[in-house]
VEXLUM-517873 format. One record per residue (C-alpha): x, y, z. Coordinates in steps of 0.2 Angstrom, whole numbers, plus 2048, in hexadecimal, padded with zeros to 3 digits. Layout:
% VEXLUM-517873
XYZ
...
***
This chain:
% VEXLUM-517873
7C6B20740
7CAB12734
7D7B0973F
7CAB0974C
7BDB02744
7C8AF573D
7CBAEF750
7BAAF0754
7B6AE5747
7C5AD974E
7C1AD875D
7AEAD2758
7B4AC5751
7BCABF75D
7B0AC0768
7A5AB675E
7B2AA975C
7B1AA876E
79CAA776E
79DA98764
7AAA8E76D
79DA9377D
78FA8F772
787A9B773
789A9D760
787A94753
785A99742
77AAA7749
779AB3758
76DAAA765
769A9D770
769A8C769
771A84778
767A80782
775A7678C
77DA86793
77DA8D7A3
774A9E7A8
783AA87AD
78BAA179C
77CAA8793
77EAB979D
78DABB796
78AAB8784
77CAC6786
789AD078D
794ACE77E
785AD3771
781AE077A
793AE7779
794AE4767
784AEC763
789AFD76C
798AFA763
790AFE754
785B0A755
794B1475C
79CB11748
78EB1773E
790B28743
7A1B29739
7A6B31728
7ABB2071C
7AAB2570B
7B6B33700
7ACB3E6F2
7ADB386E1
7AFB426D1
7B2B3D6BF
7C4B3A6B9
7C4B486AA
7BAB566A4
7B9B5F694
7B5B72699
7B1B8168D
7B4B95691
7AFBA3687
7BDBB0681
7BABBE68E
7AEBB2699
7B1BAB6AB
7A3B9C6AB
7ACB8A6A5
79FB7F69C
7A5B6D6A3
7A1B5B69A
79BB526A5
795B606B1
79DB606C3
795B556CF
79DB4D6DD
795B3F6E6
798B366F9
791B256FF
78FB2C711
782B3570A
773B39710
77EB3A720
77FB4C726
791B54724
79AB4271F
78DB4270D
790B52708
79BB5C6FF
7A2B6A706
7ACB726F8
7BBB6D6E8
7CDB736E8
7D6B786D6
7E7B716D4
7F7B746C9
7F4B696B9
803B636AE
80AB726A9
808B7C6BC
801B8B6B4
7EEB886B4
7E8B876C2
7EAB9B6C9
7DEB9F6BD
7CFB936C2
7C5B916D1
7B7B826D3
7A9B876E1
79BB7C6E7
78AB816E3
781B736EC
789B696FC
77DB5A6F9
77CB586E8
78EB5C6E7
78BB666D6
79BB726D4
79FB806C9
7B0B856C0
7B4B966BC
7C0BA26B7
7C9BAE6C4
7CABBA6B3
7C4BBB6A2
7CEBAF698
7D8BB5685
7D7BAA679
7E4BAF66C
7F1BB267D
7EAB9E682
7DFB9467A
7DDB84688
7E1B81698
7E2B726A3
7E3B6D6B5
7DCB606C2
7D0B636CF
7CAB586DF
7BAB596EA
7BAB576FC
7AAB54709
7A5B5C718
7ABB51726
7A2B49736
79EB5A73D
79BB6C738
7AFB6F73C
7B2B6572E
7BBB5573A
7C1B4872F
7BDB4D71E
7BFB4270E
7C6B466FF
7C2B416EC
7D1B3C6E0
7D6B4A6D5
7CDB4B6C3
7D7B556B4
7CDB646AD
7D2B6C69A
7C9B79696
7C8B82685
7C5B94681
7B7B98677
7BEBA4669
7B4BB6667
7B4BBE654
7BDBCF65C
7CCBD164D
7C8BD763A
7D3BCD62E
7E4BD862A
7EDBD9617
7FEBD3617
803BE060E
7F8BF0607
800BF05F6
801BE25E9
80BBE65D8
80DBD85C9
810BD85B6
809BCD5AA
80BBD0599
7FCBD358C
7F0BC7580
7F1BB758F
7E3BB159E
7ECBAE5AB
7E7BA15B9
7F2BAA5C8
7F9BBE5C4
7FCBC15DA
7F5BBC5E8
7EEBC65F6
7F0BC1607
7E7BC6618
7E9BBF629
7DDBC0638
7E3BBE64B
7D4BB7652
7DABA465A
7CCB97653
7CDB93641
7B9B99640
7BDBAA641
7D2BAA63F
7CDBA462C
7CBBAD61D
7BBBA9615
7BBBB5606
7C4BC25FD
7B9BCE5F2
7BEBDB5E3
7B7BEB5E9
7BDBF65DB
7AEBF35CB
7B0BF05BB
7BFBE95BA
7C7BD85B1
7CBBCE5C0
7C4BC15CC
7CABBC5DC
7C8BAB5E5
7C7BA65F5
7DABA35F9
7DFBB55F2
7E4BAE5DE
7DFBBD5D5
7DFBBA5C0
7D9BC25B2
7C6BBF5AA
7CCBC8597
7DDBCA58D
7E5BD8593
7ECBE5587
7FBBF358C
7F4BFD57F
7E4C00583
7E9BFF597
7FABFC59C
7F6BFD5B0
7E6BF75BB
7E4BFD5CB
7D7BF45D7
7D3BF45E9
7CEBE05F2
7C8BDD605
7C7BCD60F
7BBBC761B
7BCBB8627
7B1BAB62A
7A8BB7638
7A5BC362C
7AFBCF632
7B7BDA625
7C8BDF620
7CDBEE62C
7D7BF661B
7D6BF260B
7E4BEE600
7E9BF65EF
7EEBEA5E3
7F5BF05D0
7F9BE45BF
805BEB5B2
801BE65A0
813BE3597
811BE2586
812BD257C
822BC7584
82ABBF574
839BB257D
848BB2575
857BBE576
856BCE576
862BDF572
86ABD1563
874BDD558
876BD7546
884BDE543
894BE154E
8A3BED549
8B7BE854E
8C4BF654B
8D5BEB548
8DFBEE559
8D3BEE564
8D7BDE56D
8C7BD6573
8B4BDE571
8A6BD7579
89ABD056B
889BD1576
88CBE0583
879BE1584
870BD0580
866BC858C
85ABB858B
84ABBC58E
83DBAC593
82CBB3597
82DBAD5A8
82FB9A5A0
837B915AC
848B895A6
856B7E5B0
861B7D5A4
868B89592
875B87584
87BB92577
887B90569
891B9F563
897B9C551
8A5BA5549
8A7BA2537
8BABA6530
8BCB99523
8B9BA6513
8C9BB051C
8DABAA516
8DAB9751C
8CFB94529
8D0BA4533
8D9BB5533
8ECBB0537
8FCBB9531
8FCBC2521
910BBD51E
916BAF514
918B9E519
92CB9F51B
92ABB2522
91DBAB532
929B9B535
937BA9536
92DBB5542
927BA654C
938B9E54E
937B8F544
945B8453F
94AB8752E
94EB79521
93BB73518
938B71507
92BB764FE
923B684F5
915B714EC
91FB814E8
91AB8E4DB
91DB874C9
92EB8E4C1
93AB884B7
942B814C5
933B764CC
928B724BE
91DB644C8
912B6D4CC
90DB7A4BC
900B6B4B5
8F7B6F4C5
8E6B7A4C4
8EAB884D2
8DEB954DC
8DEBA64E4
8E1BA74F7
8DDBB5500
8EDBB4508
8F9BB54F8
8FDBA14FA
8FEB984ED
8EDB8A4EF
8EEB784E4
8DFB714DD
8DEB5F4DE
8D1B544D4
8D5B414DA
8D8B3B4C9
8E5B454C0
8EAB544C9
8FAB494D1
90BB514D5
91CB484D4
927B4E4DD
93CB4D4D6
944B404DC
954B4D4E1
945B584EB
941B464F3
951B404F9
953B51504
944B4D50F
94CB39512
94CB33523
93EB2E532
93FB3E53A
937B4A531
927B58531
917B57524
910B68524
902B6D519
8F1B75515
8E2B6D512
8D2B6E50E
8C8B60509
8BAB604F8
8C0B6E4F0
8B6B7F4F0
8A5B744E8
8A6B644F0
8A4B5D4FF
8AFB4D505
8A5B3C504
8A1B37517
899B27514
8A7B1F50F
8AAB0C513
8B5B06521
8C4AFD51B
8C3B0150B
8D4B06507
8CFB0D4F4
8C6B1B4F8
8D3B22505
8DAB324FD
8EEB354FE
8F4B474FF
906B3F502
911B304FB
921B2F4FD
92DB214FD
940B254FD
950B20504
955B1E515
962B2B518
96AB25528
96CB11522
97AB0951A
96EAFE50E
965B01501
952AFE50C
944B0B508
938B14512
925B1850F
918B22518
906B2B50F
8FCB35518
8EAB33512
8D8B37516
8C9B2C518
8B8B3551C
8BCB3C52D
8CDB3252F
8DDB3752C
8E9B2852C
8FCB2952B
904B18523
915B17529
921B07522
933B0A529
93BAFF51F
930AF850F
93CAE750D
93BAE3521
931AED52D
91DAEB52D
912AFB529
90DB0653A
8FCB0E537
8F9B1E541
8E5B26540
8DDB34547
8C8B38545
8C7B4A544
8B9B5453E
8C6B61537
8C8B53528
8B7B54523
8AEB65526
8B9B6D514
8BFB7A51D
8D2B7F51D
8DCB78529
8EEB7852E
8F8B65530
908B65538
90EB5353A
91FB4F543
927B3D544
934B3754D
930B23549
927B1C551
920B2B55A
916B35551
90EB47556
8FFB5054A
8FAB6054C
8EAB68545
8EAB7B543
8F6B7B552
8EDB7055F
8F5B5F563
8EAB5055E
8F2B3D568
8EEB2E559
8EAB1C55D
8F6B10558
8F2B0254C
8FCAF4544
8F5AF0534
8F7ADE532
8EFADA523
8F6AD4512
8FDAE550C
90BAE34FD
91BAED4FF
91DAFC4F7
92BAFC4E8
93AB024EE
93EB134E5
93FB214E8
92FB2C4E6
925B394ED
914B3D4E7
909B4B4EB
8F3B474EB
8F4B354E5
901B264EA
90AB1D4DB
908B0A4D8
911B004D0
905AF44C3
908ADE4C6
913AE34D8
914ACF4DD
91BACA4CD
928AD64C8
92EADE4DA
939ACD4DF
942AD14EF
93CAE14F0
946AE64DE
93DAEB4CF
945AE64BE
94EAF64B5
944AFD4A9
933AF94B1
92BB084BA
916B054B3
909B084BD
8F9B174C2
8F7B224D0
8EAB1E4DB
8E0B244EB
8E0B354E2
8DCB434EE
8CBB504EC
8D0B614F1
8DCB6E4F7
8ECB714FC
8F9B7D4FF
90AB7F509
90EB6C507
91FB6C50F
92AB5F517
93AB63521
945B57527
94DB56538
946B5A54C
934B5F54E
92FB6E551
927B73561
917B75567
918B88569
91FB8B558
912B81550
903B8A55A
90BB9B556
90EB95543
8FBB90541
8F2B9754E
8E1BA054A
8E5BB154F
8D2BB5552
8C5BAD558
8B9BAC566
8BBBB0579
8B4BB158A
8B8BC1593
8BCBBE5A6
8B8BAB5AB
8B9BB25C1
8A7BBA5BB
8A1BAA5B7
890BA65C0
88DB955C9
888B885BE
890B8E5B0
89AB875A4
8A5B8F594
8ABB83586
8B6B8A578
8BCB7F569
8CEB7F565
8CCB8A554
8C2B95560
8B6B96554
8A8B9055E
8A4B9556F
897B8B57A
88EB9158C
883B88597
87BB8C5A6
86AB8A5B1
867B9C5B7
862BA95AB
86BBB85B4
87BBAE5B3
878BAA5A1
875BBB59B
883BC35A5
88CBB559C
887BB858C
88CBCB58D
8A0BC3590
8A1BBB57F
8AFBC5576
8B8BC7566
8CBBC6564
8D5BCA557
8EABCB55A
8EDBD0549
8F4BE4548
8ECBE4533
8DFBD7536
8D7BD3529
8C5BDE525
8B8BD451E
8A6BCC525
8A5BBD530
896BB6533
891BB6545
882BA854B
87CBA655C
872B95561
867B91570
860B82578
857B82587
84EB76592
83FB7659C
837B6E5AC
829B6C59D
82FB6658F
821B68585
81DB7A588
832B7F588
835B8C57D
83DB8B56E
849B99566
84FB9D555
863B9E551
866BAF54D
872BB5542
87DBC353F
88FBC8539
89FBD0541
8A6BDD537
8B8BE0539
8BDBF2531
8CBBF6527
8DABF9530
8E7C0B530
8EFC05520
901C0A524
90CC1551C
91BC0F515
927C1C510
938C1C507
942C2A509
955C31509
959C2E4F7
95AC374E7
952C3C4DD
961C3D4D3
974C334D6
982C394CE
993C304CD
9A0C2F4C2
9A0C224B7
9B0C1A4BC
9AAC164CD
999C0C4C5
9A9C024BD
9B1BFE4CE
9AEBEC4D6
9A2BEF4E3
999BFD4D8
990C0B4E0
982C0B4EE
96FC0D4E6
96AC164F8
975C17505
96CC2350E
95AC1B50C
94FC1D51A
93EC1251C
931C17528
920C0E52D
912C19533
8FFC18538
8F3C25533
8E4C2553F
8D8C33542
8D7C3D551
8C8C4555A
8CFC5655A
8BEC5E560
8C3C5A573
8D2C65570
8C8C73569
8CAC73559
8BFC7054B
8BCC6053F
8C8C53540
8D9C4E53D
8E4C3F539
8F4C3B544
903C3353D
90CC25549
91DC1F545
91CC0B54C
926BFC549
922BF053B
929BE3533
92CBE551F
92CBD2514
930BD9503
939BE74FB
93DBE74E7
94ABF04DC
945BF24CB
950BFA4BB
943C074B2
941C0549D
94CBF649B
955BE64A4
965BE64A8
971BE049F
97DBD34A6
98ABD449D
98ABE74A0
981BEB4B2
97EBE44C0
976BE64D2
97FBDE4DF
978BD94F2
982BD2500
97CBC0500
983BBD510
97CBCB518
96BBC3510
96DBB2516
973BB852A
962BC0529
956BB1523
952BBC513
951BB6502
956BBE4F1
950BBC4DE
95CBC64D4
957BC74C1
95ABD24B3
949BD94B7
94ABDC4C9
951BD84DA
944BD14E5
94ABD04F8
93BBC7504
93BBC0513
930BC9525
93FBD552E
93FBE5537
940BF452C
951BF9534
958BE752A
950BEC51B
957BFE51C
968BF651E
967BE7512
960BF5503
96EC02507
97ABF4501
972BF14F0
981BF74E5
980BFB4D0
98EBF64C7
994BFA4B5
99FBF04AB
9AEBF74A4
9ADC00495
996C00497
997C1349B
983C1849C
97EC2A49D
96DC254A9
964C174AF
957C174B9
950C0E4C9
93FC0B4D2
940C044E6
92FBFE4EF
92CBF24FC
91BBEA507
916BE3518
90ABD651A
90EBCA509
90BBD94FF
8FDBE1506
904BF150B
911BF9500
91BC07502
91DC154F7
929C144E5
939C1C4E8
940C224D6
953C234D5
95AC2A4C4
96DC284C3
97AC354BA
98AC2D4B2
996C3A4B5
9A3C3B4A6
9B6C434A5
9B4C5549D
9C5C4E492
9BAC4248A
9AFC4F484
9BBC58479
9C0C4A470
9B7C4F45F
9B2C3B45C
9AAC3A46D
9A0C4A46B
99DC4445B
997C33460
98DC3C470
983C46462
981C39456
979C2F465
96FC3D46A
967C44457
969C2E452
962C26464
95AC1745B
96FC12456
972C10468
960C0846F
968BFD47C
972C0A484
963C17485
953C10484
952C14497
954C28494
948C36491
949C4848D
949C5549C
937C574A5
932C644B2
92DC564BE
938C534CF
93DC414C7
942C4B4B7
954C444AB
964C4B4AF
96AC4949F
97FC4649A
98EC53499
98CC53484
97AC51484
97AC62490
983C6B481
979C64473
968C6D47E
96FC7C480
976C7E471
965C7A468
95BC82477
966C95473
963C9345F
950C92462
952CA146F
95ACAB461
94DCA6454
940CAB45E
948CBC462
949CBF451
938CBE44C
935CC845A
940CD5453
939CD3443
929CD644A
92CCE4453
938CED442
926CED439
91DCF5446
929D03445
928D03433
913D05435
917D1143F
91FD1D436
919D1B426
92AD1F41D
930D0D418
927CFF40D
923CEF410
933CE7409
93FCF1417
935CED426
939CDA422
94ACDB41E
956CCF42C
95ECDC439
96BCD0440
974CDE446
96FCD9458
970CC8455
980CBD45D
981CAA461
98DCA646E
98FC93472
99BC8D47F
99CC7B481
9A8C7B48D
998C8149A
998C764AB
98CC694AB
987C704C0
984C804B7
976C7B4A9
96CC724B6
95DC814B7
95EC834A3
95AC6D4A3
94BC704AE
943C804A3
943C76493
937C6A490
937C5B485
927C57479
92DC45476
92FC3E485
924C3248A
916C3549B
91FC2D4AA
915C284B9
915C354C7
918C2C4DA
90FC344E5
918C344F6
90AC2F506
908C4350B
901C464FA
8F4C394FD
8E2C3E4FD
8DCC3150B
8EAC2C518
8E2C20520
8E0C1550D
8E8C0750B
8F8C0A4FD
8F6BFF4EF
907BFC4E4
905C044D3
90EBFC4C4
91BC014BB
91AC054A8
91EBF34A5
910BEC4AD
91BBDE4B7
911BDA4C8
917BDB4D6
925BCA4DA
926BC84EC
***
């Protein structure tokens, strides 16, 4: 239709072009030409006739599409059909009011972006000449399935005819269309239970929140308006977002639970379908800080490790904390030095440990032998060591020059214990740097160099300066310049006992504080220092100097018979076990096992350590350090802290036990704070052992030649030590009543045993006891033989010790015939601390029976018996016969003399019982006097005395008689007859009163 109009409309124009080249128009249809011809003007009618029909004929055509607008913005309610559409839908034609071609004749619903719309709409046509439309719904529309929908529609007319020929379309307009939410859902609880603790006396702002949901699509009626507390009468609010808290204190006491019911409604109105419960617990008052702290914790020696805290926890009051640290503090220093370690000697540990031999003791015990030290104040130790006091002024110890020139050479080790200040007085801190007179000395030695050829000198101190300790080395005091070697240590400073072991091999140098390895830094002291004198000289607490050095040492020499000067840089406080030994260092594992704390604090497992945790342990072990940032972990932490102790006798006594903790808060200025607490770990008194000597005696009998022999006779050849532990046993299990104690033969290690001579000292020139010194020095033990005793010490199996005491040999001289002597045997583990039952040995001189008829020595054997006090130094050792088990066994003569005196008062007695029994008679039968009945009857009455008798046969008459003058003797009792076996055996002391040597 278009196309034709378009050549109609051509060909018009050119047919006017034609007209006006004819003139028969120009610039307007007519006759203005007046020149032209009649059939030219005929022709030009023709035409406008033609194009007027032409015309006409077009108008009847359908030119103009529908129009509609571009977008519309429809609403549906929720279980509605009808859409609501902004603009409303009207489609409009420019053919109109043209029948067919100006009206519309209906709209079709297209797919819209997403294709799925457009099945569920349909648009119809409510009047063809307006064009007003309707859109609807094929079915009612869900709102919570969809909430909007869009698609595009398009309007199309009716056409030139009634068949709809050559209908026009509109372009296509998008439609969205929302859905109108209904109210048709009640809000829902998330949950019908709600459960929370709070603890009593606080308002809280937020105790639990409630929640409910509602699944209605549009916020109007999805929304929670309001929650309400249906329950009365009770101490809560609720707001609008579910926050329930508390209007009043709560109290446990008065109620400990609160049980209330809440519902919900949404912003329709609509209430909750089903309430929900809700239920607060009031915890009593929430203290922070730990709790299940037990003040005082037990340790049972042998028990390895025990855990210190099985049951402690940290409780916070729901303070939230990132990040918690807590010191565990163990305080030894009041046992022995520093810590429980091993109860033996010094020498005895360096032997079980494995330490090269060859130190020397330059703070020995005083003696006659090494007098330097007896001007020096001493104290008790706990351990049995010997503790110097030191004062900085006049306490100074010089050492012998012949003690000095064994420890010459530049390879040497400085052991010693230390304790700074004394038991009173603490070490200055604040001293001043560089100031070299108020640095302390504990050693100043200057000798000899062994090794050179010349005549040079070495010097080294060892002193302290506030928390410094400073080793001033000078290899050669005529040549080489001074090497200065410090260390800062806190163990300097804190007066607490502490073990130094310092090894040089010039120019390395290696210390050692109670076992752990400490590196120094090197400084060469350059400053104008004067060279030490050289001679020879150790000094002990103070260094030796020499008064107007620069004038009167030329060359390094000082002029003969000029040695003035004063001690100075005196040392304040204790020392003990100063020892140097010359030679190879010892190694690192011998020194840790010589002065290692053998207790101490420890973590149990470290593969059950939480995330974030972290364990730090000091090197005395004596202080243990956690840290972490989540509680659990921390608690469960906490419960692995553990005790050790590797000692089998550990030492009983209190250590006090401190617990520290720090923790910090996202607030810092509401973080909580805790106090330390404090408690004390209580280590019980160990199964003393039982120590028993047995296999000898009581009595050894020998002739006397073979006393007089060279090797003498053995004191106890069948001696037999054993070591036991007495513990109770739980007997009740086994069905048995009460309890019981077991004995347990084990394995110990002796480090003493003494032989002692009862009443008094041998006499060298007559007696002697004899040890095999070689067998002692293969072993590592050492001796002290006296007049007094025989002391052998040193730590070694009991089997040694039963071998090295069955050699001890008595020895007479020729001619120093005894009749007794007796002996008393003891030894102790532990330096003394445990000692063994007092083994009495009485020996018998066993005479010739020729000897005894010799009129003089029968004589002289009753001269010494009726006259003892002509012979004291042969017999003050001897009593008369006793019915104890340790009782005399008196002499071959001495036998005789007894019976002899023991038959005469036998017979006297029997007289005046005959005596007795003639004046009964005589009463009895009334026929004699007075003077008859006493009258001596010694009809019956015979004396036989053989003094020939055996001496095995008057053995039972020695033990019925007793003696009135012999002096009380102290009874041993042997470990069975002990009351309490699980006591610990405390030596007695002889008659004498001597304490114990070893």
């Amino acid at each position: 239709m278009k196309s034709r109009y378009l050549r109609f409309s051509f060909f018009l124009r050119r047919r006017i072009a034609e007209l006006q080249k004819r003139g028969c128009y120009e610039g307007s249809v007519g006759y203005q030409n007046t020149s032209l011809t009649t059939m030219d003007r005929m022709s030009c009618l023709s035409f406008l006739i033609l194009c007027l029909t032409s015309v006409a004929n077009g108008n009847k055509a359908n030119k103009h599409k529908p129009w509609i607008e571009t977008e519309y913005q429809g609403i549906v309610m929720e279980n509605d059909n009808t859409v609501l559409l902004n603009p409303p839908l009207f489609a409009l034609d420019k053919d109109a009011p043209l029948h067919y071609a100006g009206e519309i004749c209906g709209f079709r619903v297209h797919n819209g972006p997403s294709g799925s719309s457009s099945v569920q709409f349909e648009a119809v046509v409510l009047d063809r000449s307006t064009g007003e439309g309707l859109v609807r719904s094929k079915e009612p529309l869900d709102c919570e399935s969809q909430r909007e929908h869009s698609f595009t529609i398009q309007a199309y007319d009716c056409g030139e005819g009634p068949d709809g020929a050559n209908s026009k379309k509109s372009h296509k307009a998008t439609v969205h269309v929302r859905v109108n939410d209904v109210n048709e859902f009640s809000p829902v609880f998330v949950e019908r239970r709600y459960e929370a603790s709070v603890p009593e006396g606080r308002l809280f702002d937020h105790i639990v929140r409630v929640e409910a949901l509602d699944a209605d699509c549009s916020p109007q009626y999805s929304q929670i308006c309001f929650y309400d507390i249906i329950t009365p009468n009770v101490p809560f609010v609720i707001d609008n977002d579910g926050n329930i808290k508390n209007t009043e204190p709560l109290d446990s006491k008065r109620q400990r639970v609160h049980t209330f019911w809440v519902t919900a409604f949404d912003c329709g109105k609509n209430r909750a379908q089903a309430d929900a419960q809700v239920v607060v617990t009031v915890k009593p008052s929430c203290k922070p800080g730990w709790i299940g702290w037990s003040k005082r914790v037990e340790y049972t020696p042998g028990s390895g490790s025990i855990p210190l805290f099985p049951s402690l926890h940290l409780e916070t009051c729901e303070e939230t904390v990132w990040n918690i640290q807590a010191t565990v503090e163990l305080q030894t220093g009041h046992i022995g030095k520093g810590c429980d370690r091993d109860s033996y000697s010094d020498r005895s540990v360096r032997r079980l440990c494995g330490a090269v031999r060859g130190e020397v003791d330059l703070l020995p015990p005083p003696s006659p032998a090494a007098n330097w030290t007896s001007a020096l104040p001493t104290l008790p130790s706990s351990d049995s060591s010997l503790v110097f006091s030191f004062n900085g002024s006049t306490h100074v110890a010089m050492v012998p020059d012949s003690i000095a020139a064994a420890v010459s050479g530049d390879h040497f080790t400085l052991q010693l214990w230390m304790r700074r200040g004394g038991i009173n007085t603490q070490p200055p801190t604040n001293q001043a740097r560089g100031n070299r007179r108020e640095e302390e000395t504990i050693v100043c030695s200057t000798v000899k160099n062994g090794q050179s050829n010349d005549d040079s000198f070495s010097h080294y101190s060892l002193s302290v300066h506030g928390c410094r300790l400073s080793l001033f080395y000078w290899p050669d005091v005529s040549a080489a310049r001074p090497v200065k070697f410090l260390w800062k240590l806190e163990q300097v400073c804190d007066s607490e006992w502490h073990h130094l072991s310092l090894s040089v091999q010039f120019p390395s140098v290696t210390l050692y504080v109670d076992g752990v390895t400490f590196d120094p830094a090197l400084i060469h002291d350059n400053g104008a220092i004067p060279n030490p004198a050289p001679r020879q000289r150790l000094v002990i607490g103070a260094c030796w100097e020499t008064e107007d050095k620069q004038k009167d040492i030329l060359n390094n020499t000082i002029p003969e018979g000029k040695d003035t000067g004063k001690y100075v840089g005196g040392y304040r406080g204790l020392l003990s076990g100063v020892t140097v030994r010359p030679g190879s260092v010892e190694p690192h594992s011998v020194v840790e096992c010589l002065y290692a704390c053998r207790e101490g604090l420890d973590f149990g497992d470290l593969e059950t350590l939480g995330s974030g945790m972290k364990v730090h342990v000091n090197p005395s072990q004596s202080v243990l350090v956690l840290e972490g940032d989540d509680i659990e972990s921390f608690n469960r932490a906490v419960q692995q802290v553990t005790y050790r102790n590797s000692l089998r006798f550990a030492t009983p006594g209190v250590r006090p036990l401190k617990l520290t903790t720090s923790l910090r808060c996202f607030n810092e200025e509401s973080c909580l704070t805790l106090r330390q607490l404090e408690g004390y770990l209580v280590v019980l008194q160990p199964d003393a052992p039982q120590i028993s000597l047995s296999g000898v005696g009581p009595h050894l009998a020998r002739p006397a030649p073979e006393f007089e022999g060279p090797r003498g006779v053995p004191l106890f050849p069948e001696l037999r030590i054993v070591c036991s532990l007495s513990h109770a046993v739980n007997t009740a299990a086994q069905g048995m009543e009460g309890g019981a104690l077991m004995s347990d033969a084990v394995a110990h290690t002796l480090d003493g045993c003494e032989v002692q001579p009862l009443g008094e000292e041998l006499n060298p020139e007559r007696e002697e006891l004899l040890v095999d010194m070689d067998a002692l020095r293969e072993r590592g033990l050492e001796i002290i033989n006296t007049t007094a005793y025989i002391a052998i010490t040193g730590a070694e199996s009991i089997s040694v010790y039963e071998d090295v005491l069955r050699s001890v040999r008595y020895r007479l001289a020729k001619g120093s015939a005894r009749f007794e002597r007796r002996f008393r045997l003891s030894c102790s583990e532990m330096n003394g601390r445990y000692t063994s039952n007092e083994l009495t040995l009485e020996v018998n001189f066993l005479h010739s029976l020729d000897s005894l008829y010799h009129p003089s020595h029968l004589l002289a054997s009753q001269q010494q018996f009726l006259h003892p006090s002509h012979h004291s130094g042969e017999l003050s050792g001897h009593t008369l016969p006793n019915p104890h088990r340790n009782s005399v066994v008196p002499g071959a003569a001495t036998v005789i003399i007894m019976v002899c005196v023991g038959f005469l008062v036998v017979m006297v007695i029997l007289g005046v019982f005959r005596i007795r029994s003639i004046h009964r008679r005589g009463e009895g039968t009334g026929g004699g006097s007075k003077e008859d009945s006493g009258q001596w009857d010694d009809s019956a009455l015979t004396i036989i005395v053989n003094p020939m008798e055996s001496y095995e046969s008057r053995m039972g008459i020695s033990a019925d008689t007793e003696g009135e003058g012999e002096e009380d003797e102290e009874v041993v009792e042997s470990p069975d007859d002990a009351n309490d076996d699980q006591r610990i055996i405390i030596k007695k002391e002889g008659r004498d009163g001597n304490p114990r040597r070893y």
